[in-house]
N, C-alpha and C positions, 0 to 999 in steps of 0.2 A: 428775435421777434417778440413786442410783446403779446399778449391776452388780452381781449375783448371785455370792456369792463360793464357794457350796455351804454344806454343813454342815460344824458347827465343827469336828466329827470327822473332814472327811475331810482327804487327806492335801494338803498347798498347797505352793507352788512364788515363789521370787521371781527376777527377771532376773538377779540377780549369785551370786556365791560368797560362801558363808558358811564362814568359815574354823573347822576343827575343833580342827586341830593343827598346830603350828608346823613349816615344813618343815623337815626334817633333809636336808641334801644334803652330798657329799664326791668327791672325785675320788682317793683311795687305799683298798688293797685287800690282804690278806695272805691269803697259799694256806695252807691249816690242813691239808689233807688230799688228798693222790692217790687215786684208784682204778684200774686197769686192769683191765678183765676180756677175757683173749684169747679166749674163747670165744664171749660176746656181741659182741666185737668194738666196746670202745671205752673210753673216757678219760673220766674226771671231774673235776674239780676242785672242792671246797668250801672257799668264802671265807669270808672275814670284812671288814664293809665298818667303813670310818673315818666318822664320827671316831672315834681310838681313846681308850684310856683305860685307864694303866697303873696296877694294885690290885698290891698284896704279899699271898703267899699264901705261908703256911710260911715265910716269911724272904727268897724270890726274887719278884723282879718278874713280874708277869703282864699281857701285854700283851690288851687285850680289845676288840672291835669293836662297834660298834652294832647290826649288821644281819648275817647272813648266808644266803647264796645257792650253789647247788647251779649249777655251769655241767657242759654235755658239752661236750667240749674236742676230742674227734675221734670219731667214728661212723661203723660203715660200711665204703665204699670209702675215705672219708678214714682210717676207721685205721688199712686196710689198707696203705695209703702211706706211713704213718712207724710203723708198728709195728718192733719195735725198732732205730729208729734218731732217735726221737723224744727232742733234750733239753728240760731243764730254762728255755732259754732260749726255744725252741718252745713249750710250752706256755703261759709268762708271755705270748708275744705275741698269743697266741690268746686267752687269757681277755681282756686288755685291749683288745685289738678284739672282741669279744662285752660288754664294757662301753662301750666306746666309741659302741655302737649306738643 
C-alpha cells in the first residue's frame, strides 16, 4: 500500500539539497569606502568581496568585486577607545576578523 503524498499543489520536501546555484566562495576583500560618524560614535567599512574582475573604463583599469558587504568596524564604547587614534592598519584587522567569523 502506498503513503499519502497530499495534493499535487501543495508544497513537498525531499531529504537532500537541491542545488540552485553554484557556490561563489573567496577569502579576499578590498575596503571601497570609510565612514566615521563622531557624533553617533562609530566606524564603517564597505567592501567589495573577490573574486575580482578587472573591466577597462575610459582607458584605465577598473578593479570590480562579486559581492559587497557593509561591516561596523567600531561602535560605541569601542569607538570611544580608538577615536582618533584608530589606523588604517587597525581597521584592516578588524574587518578581516569579522570576516574571519
Amino acid at each position: 500500500m502506498s503513503e499519502t503524498l497530499g495534493n499535487i499543489a501543495d508544497q513537498q520536501t525531499v531529504p537532500g539539497e537541491i542545488v540552485l546555484s553554484e557556490r561563489v566562495t573567496t577569502n579576499e576583500f578590498i575596503i571601497t569606502e570609510i565612514y566615521e560618524n563622531i557624533r553617533d560614535r562609530f566606524v564603517r567599512a564597505d567592501i567589495e568581496l573577490g573574486p575580482f574582475v578587472v573591466e577597462e573604463r575610459g582607458g584605465q583599469n577598473y578593479t570590480r568585486g562579486t559581492s559587497r558587504r557593509g561591516i561596523t568596524v567600531w561602535e560605541n564604547d569601542a569607538y570611544d577607545a580608538v577615536r582618533d587614534t584608530w589606523r588604517n592598519d587597525d581597521l584592516i584587522a578588524v574587518v578581516k576578523a569579522v570576516l574571519s567569523q
